[in-house]
N, C-alpha and C positions, 0 to 999 in steps of 0.2 A: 122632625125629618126622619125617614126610614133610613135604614142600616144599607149604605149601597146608592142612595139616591142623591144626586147630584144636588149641591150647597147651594148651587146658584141658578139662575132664572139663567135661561139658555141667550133670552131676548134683553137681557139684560149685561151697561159692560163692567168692566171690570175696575179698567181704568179710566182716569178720567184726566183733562187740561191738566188738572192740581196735580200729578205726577207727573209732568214734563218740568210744570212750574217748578216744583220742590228739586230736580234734578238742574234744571236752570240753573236755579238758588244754589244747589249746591256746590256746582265749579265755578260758583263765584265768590263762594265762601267757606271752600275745603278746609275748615280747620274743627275742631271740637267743640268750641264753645258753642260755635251756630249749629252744629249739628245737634247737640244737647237741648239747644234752646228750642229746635225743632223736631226733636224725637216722635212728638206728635202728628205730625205731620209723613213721615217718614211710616211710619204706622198704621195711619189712618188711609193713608193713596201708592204705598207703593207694595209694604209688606204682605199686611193684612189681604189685600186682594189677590195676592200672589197667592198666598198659601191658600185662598178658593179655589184660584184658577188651578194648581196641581192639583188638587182637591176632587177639582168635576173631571179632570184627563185620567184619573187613575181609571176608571171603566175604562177608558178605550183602549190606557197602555196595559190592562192587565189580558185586554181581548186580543192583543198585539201580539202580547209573548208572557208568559207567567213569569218570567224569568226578569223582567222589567219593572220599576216600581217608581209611579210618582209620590213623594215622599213629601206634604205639608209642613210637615214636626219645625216647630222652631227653630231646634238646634240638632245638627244629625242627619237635616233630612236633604232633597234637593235643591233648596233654595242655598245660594253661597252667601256668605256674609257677606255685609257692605264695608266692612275695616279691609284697608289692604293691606297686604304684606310689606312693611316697609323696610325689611331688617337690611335688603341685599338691593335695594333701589335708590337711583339719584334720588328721583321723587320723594319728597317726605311726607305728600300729601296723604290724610291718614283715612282718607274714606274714597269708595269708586264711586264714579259718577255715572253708573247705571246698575243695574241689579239684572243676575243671571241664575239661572237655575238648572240642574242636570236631571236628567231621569235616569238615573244608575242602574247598569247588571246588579244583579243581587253580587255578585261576585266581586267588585268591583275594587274591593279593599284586599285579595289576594290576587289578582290578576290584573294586567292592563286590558280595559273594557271599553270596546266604544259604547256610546251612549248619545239620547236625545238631549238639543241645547237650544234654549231659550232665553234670549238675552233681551233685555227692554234699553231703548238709551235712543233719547229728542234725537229724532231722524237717522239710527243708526242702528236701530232692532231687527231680529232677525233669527228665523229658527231653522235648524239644522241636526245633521246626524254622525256620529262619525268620530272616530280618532283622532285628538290633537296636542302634534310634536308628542308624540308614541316615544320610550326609546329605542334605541338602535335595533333592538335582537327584535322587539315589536315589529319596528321599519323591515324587515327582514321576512319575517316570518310572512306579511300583506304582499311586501314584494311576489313574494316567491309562491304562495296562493295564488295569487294574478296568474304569473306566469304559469303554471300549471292548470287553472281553471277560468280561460279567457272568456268560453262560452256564456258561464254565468255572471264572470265578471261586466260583460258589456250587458245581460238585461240589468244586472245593478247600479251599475254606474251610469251605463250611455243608452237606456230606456228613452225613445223619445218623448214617451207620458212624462218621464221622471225629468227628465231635462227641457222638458218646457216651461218646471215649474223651478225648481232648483239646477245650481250651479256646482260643476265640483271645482272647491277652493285653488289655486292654482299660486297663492302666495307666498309658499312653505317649504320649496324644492331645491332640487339638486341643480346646478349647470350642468353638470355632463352625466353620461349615463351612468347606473351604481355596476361597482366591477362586478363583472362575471353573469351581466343580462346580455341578453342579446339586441343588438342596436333594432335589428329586421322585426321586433316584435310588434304583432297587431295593436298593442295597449302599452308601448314605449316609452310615450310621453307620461305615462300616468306612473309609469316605474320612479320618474323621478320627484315624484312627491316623499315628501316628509312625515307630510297628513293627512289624512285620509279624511273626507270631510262635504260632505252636501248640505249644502244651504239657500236660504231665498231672504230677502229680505223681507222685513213688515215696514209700512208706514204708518207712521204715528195717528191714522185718523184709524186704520186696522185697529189696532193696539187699543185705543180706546174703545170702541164701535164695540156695535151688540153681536157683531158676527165671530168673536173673538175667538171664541171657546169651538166653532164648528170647523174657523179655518185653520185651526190647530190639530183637531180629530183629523180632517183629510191631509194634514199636513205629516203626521205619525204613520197612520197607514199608510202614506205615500213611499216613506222612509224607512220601512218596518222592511223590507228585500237587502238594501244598503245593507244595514244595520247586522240581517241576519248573514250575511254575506262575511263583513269581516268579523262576525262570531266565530264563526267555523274555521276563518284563517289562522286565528288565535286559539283555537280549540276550548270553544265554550257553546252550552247551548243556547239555543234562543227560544 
């Protein structure tokens, strides 16, 4: 394989039945010892083809913005572990039952950065762009961008291309308006977000299917104005 050229067969998928199965499996038997017993499996249909699938996106996310990087590596990179944090949760269950991956600003370890997200999970996948549960001075900073830059906020956010294909999240917000906006404003409702965040779903026959890898390329460039939008709120480049 050349230096640059994509891991994987375009027409070929990634995922297959046996990663929903292993995921099935798994919230039916969240504990270690099954998960140990099935490492291989875990491995073989859900990891391993992840780290191709970011593998072949880094061309398009590097055509995107330099600034972007999908990141294969083991450990470190965009894929999240599948241990959950159990330290400060009822839940004691000690593995997630879907597997996600971020496409990080390079920056992203000194700054709060939106970024591309990629989640896989039996009937509940789904890829998106954006900030989520930002803190407060973040929430502030998007706010107050809006309100200052509504013209580009609405081709980013309220593009009819981009909203016929993604959703901006709308489950993360205020009840009343944040102090000190103006109620009269053209993008009011959107002040009261928490999170900032565009997404569509995938279904599981996508997810697996040989179109995986292309409806994710149009999926980035679709999301790459978002994206670049709340860079600039946050004062970072894109």
């Amino acid at each position: 394989m050349q230096r640059g050229e994509p891991y994987h067969s375009a027409m070929a998928a990634y995922f297959s039945d046996a990663t929903w199965r292993f995921f099935r499996a798994l919230a039916r038997n969240n504990n270690r010892t099954w998960f140990h017993a099935h490492k291989a499996d875990y491995e073989r249909h859900v990891r391993e083809p992840y780290q191709r699938l970011l593998q072949d996106l880094q061309p398009t996310v590097g055509a995107i913005s330099t600034e972007y990087h999908a990141n294969p590596a083991r450990a470190g990179g965009s894929l999240f572990r599948i241990n959950r944090d159990t330290r400060f949760a009822n839940d004691k269950s000690p593995y997630k039952t879907w597997q996600g991956a971020k496409i990080y600003h390079t920056r992203h370890r000194q700054i709060e950065a939106p970024s591309f997200h990629l989640q896989l999970r039996p009937g509940q996948s789904f890829v998106g762009a954006g900030l989520w549960r930002p803190h407060n001075d973040t929430v502030r900073k998007v706010r107050q961008f809006i309100l200052d830059n509504p013209a580009a906020w609405k081709g980013a956010a309220h593009d009819p291309a981009v909203r016929r294909r993604f959703e901006l999240a709308q489950h993360n917000r205020l009840v009343r308006m944040p102090h000190g906006f103006p109620a009269d404003f053209a993008f009011a409702d959107d002040l009261h977000l928490k999170s900032f965040i565009l997404r569509r779903p995938l279904d599981d026959a996508t997810v697996t299917g040989p179109g995986l890898l292309a409806e994710l390329e149009q999926d980035l460039a679709a999301l790459a104005r978002f994206t670049d939008y709340l860079c600039a709120a946050v004062d970072l480049e894109f």
